[in-house]
C-alpha positions in Angstrom: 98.6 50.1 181.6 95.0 48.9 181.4 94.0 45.8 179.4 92.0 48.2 177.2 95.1 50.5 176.8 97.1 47.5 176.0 94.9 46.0 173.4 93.8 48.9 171.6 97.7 50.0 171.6 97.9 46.6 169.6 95.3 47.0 167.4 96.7 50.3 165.9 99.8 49.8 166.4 99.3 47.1 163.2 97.0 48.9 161.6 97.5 50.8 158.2 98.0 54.3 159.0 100.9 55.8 159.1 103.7 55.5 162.2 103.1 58.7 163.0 99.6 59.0 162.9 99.9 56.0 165.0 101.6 57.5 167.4 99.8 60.5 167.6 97.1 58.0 168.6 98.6 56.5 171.2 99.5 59.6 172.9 95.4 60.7 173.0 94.4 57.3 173.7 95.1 56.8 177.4 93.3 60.0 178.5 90.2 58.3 177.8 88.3 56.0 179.9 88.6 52.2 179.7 85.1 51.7 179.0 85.6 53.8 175.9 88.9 52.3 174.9 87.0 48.8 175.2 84.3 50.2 173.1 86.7 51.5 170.6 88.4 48.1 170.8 85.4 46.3 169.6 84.3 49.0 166.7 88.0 48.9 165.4 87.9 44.5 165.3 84.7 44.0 163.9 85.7 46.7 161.0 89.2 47.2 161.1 88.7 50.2 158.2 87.1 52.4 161.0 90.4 53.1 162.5 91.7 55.4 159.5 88.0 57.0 159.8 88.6 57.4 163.7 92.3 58.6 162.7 90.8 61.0 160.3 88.2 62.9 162.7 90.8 62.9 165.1 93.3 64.8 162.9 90.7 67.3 161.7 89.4 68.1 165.2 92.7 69.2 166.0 93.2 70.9 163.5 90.1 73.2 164.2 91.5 73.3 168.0 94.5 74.8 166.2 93.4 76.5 163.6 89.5 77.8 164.6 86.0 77.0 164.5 85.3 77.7 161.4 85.6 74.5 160.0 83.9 73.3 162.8 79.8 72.5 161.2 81.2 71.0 158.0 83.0 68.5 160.3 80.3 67.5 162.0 78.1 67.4 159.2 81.0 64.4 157.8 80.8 62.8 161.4 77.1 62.2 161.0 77.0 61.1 157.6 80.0 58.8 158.9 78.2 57.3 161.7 74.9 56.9 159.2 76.7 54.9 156.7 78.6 53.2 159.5 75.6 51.9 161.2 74.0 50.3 158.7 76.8 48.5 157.7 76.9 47.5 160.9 73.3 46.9 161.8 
């Protein structure tokens, strides 16, 4: 297991959503690569809230995998007003 694989494991692993979400997680996770899962690594430490935001989008994009496209523009139109307020908190 990468270092990246490893930390972020930790990070949601003691995180506030739910054991299964968690898990649900950590099954995705390792697909991607390290460089992303170090990315995500310092997002998640420097605002620890992001990971139920992360866990959110990533429950309602498979949801439209399962359940259509449909719902797909009103998703993205929350992931961009997400990443809006997001960065200037950040920045």
């Amino acid at each position: 297991m990468s270092k990246s694989l490893e930390k972020i494991t930790q990070i949601i692993s003691s995180s506030s959503i739910s054991p299964a979400d968690q898990n649900d997680l950590l099954i995705f996770l390792p697909i991607l690569p390290d460089e992303v899962l170090n990315d995500l690594c310092n997002v998640f430490e420097k605002n620890s809230s992001l990971i139920k935001d992360f866990n959110d989008n990533f429950k309602a994009r498979l949801d439209i995998l399962i359940n259509g496209r449909d719902k797909w523009d009103k998703l993205i139109a929350q992931e961009e007003e997400m990443l809006d307020n997001e960065e200037k908190e950040i920045f």
